[in-house]
C-alpha positions as CSV (number, residue, x, y, z in Angstrom):
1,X,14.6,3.2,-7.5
2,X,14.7,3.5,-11.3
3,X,13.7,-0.2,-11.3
4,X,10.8,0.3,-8.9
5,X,8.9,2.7,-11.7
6,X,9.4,0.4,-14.5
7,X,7.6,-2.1,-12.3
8,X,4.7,-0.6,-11.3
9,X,2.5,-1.1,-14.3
10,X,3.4,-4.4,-14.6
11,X,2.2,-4.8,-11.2
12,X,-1.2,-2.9,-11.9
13,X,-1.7,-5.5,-14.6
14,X,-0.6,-8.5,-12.1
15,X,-3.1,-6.9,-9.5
16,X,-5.9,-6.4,-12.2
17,X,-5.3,-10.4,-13.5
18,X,-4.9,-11.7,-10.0
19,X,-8.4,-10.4,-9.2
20,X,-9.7,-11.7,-12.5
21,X,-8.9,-15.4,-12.3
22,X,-9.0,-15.7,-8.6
23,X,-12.1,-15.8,-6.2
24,X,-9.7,-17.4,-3.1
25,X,-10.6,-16.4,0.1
26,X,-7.8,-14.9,1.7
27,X,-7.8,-17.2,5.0
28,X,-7.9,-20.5,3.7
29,X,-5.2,-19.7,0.9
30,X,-2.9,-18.8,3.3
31,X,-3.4,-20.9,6.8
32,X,-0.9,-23.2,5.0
33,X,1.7,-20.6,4.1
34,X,1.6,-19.0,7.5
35,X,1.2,-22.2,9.2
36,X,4.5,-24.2,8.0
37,X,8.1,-23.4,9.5
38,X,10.4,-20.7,8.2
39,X,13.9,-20.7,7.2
40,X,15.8,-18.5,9.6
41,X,17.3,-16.5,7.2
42,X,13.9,-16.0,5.2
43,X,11.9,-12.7,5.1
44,X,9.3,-13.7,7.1
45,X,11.6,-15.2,9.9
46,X,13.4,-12.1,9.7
47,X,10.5,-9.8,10.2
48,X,9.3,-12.1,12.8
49,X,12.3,-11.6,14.9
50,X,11.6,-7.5,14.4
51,X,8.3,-7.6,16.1
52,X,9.2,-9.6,18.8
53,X,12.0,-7.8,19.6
54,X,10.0,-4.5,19.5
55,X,7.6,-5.7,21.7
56,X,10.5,-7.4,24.2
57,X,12.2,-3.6,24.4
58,X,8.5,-2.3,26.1
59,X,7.6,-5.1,28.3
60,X,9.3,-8.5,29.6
61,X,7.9,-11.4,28.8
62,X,8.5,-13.8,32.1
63,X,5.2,-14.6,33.1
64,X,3.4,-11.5,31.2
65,X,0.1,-12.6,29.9
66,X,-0.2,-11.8,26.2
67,X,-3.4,-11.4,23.7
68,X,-2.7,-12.5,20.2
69,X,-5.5,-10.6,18.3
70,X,-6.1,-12.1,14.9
71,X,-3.0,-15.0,15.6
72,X,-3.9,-16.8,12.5
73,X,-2.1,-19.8,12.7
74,X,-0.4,-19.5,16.2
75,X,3.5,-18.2,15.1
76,X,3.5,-15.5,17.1
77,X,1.9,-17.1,20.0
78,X,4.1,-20.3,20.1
79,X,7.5,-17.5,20.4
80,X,5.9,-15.4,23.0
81,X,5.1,-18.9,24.7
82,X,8.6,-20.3,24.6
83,X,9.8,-17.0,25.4
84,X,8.3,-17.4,28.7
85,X,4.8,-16.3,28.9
86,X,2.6,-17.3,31.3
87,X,-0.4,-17.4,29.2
88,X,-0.7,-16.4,25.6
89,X,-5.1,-16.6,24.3
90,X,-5.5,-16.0,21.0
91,X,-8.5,-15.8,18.6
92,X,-8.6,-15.5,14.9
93,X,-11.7,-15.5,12.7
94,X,-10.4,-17.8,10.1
95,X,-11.5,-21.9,10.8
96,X,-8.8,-23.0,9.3
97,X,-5.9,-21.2,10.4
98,X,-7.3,-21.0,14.3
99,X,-6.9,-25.4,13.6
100,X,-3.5,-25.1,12.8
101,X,-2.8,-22.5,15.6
102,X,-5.0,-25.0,18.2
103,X,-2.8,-28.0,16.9
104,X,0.8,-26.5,17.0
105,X,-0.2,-24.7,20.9
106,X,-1.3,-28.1,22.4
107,X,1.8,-28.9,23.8
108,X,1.6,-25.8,26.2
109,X,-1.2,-27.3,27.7
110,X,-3.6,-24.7,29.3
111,X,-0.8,-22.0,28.9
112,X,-2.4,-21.7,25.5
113,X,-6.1,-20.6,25.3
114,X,-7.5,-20.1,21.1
115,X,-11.3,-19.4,20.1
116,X,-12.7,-18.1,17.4
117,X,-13.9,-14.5,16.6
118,X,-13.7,-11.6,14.5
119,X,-11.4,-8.4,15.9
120,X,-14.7,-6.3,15.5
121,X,-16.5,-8.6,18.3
122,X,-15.9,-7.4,22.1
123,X,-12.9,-9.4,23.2
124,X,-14.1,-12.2,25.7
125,X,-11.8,-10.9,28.2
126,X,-12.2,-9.3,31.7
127,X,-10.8,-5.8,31.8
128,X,-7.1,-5.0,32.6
129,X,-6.1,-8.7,31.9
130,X,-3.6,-8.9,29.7
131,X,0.0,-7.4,30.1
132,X,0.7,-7.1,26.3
133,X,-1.5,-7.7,23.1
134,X,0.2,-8.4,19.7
135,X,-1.9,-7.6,16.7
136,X,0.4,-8.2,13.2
137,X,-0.8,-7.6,9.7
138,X,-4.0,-8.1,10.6
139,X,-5.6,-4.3,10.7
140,X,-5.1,-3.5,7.1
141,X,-8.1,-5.4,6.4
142,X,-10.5,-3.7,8.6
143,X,-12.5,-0.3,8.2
144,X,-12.9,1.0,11.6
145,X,-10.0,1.0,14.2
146,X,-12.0,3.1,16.8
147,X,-13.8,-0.1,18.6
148,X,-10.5,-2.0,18.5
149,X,-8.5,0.2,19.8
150,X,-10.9,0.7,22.6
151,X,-11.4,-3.3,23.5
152,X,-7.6,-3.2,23.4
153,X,-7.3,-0.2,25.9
154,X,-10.4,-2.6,28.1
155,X,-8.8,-5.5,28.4
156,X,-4.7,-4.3,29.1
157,X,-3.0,-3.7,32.0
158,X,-2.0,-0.2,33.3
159,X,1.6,0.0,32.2
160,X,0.6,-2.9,29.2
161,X,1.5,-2.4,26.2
162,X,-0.1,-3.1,22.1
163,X,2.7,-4.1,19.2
164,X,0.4,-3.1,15.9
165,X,2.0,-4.0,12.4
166,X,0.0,-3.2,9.7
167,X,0.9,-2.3,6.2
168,X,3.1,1.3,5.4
169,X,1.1,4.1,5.1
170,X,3.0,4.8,2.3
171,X,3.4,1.5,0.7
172,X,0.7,2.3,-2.2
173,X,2.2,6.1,-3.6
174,X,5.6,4.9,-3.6
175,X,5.8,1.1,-4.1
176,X,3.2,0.7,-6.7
177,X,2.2,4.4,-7.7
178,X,-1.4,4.1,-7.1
179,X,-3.9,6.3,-5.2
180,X,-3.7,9.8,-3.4
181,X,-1.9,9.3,-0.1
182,X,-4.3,11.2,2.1
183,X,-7.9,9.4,1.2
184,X,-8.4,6.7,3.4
185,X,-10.0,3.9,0.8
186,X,-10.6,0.1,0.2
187,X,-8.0,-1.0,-2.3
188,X,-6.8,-4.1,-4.4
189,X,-3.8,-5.8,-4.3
190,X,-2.0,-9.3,-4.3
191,X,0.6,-11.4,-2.6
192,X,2.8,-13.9,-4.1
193,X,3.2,-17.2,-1.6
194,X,3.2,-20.5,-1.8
195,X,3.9,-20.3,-5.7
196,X,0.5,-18.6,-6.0
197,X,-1.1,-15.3,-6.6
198,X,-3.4,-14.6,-4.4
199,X,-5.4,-11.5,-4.4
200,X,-6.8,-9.4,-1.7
201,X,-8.6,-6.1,-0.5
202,X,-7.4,-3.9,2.4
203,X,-7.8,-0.5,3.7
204,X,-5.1,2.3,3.1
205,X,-5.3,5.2,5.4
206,X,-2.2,7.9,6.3
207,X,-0.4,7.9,8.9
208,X,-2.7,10.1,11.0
209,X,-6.0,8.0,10.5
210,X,-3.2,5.0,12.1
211,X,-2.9,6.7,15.0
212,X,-6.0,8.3,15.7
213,X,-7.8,5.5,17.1
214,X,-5.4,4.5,19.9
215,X,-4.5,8.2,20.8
216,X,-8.0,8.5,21.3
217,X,-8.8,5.5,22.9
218,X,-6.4,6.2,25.8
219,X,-3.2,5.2,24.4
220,X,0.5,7.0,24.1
221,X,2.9,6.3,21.1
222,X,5.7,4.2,22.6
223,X,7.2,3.6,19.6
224,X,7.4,3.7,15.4
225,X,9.9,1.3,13.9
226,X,9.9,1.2,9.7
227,X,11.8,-2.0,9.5
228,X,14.8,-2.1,7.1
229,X,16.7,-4.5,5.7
230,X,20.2,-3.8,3.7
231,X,21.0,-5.2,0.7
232,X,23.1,-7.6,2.5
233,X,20.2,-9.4,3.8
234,X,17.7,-8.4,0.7
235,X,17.2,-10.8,-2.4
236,X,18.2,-10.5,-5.9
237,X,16.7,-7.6,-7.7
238,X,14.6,-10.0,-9.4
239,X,12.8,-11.6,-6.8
240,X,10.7,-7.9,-6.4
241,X,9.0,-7.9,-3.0
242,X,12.0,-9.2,-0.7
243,X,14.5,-6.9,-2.9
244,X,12.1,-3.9,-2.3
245,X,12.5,-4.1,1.5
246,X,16.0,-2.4,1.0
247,X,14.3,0.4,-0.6
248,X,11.1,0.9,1.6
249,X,9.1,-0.5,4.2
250,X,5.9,-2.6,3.1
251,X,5.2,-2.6,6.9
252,X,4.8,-0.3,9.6
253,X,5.8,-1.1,13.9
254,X,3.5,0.8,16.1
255,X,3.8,0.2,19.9
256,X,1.5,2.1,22.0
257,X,1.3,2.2,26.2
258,X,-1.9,2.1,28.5
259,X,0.0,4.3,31.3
């Protein structure tokens, strides 16, 4: 832990530089990241295989149909597929990762349905049509929950049920030391892929302003999972944001139930 507070200001000044020098857009830095394969013993893998088993514990899969809110490049969608969904649609707003997504879900044939959109549109989706909606480190970039959390609650099946991963509410006061935990705000950061900095804003919001929207959209908490990782499966000490994950959680598991 000692190592974490020597850190932080050195990541304040990364943060600060990263914003500096960069003027990337988020989406077309990282469709290639998210889009190539993972090792299976990589962080990403690993946290992959988290979600999908948190959302396999609330629903089955065999012939469910599942909504892939913000998919990005189509990961998600292609395990759920192979997995045994019927049906996975899933939209993104970003051109370049919803190619990638279109190009790697071809070979499911019209068991894959992608378009293009923004989570704050009205999902182009009857009511009470999908069994289960996946929607993974996508929120943390959006202001206002309440209208997503409502379209989710429209379009699910009774008994359905939402898998939300977004970053930890408490990622910021802890990990890097910055901002009051209680004031929901926009704030700066950067992520370290594809041998590149590559800055971004995002919302942080407590725990309570999380779950607000869904509870009062309709939905019950079904489940809260902080995933962990021992040092066992954690990098060197060196290699800071994979090491950290034996510490604390940079990502929060929400499933929530349309009864």
């Amino acid at each position: 832990m000692f190592r974490i507070i020597l850190l932080r200001p050195i990541l304040a000044l990364l943060t600060w530089w990263a914003h500096r020098q960069n003027s990337h857009l988020y989406d077309q830095e990282h469709a290639s990241v998210y889009g190539k394969k993972h090792a299976p013993d990589s962080l990403y893998e690993t946290m992959a295989q988290k979600i999908i088993y948190a959302l396999k514990r609330h629903i089955a899969l065999n012939e469910c149909i599942a909504l892939d809110a913000g998919g990005g490049t189509g990961s998600f969608a292609e395990r759920l597929l192979e997995d045994g969904a019927r049906k996975v649609c899933l939209y993104d707003r970003s051109t370049e990762m919803l190619s990638i997504a279109t190009s790697r879900l071809k070979v499911f044939g019209d068991r894959a349905v992608t378009w293009q959109a923004n989570l704050e549109d009205r999902i182009c989706l009857e009511d009470s049509s999908v069994n289960c909606i996946l929607c993974v480190q996508v929120l943390h970039y959006i202001e206002d929950w309440d209208f997503i959390a409502a379209e989710f609650f429209r379009v699910l099946k009774d008994g359905g049920c939402v898998v939300v991963v977004t970053v930890h509410p408490a990622a910021d006061t802890v990990f890097r030391g910055i901002g009051p935990y209680f004031r929901p705000e926009m704030r700066r950061a950067f992520l370290s892929s594809g041998g590149k900095l590559r800055p971004i804003t995002y919302w942080h919001r407590p725990l309570e302003a999380m779950l607000a929207p869904f509870l009062s959209a309709g939905f019950m908490v079904a489940d809260i999972e902080e995933p962990h990782l021992g040092a066992a499966q954690s990098r060197p000490w060196w290699n800071v944001a994979e090491s950290l994950f034996q510490y604390f959680p940079p990502y929060v598991i929400f499933v929530f139930r349309k009864l």
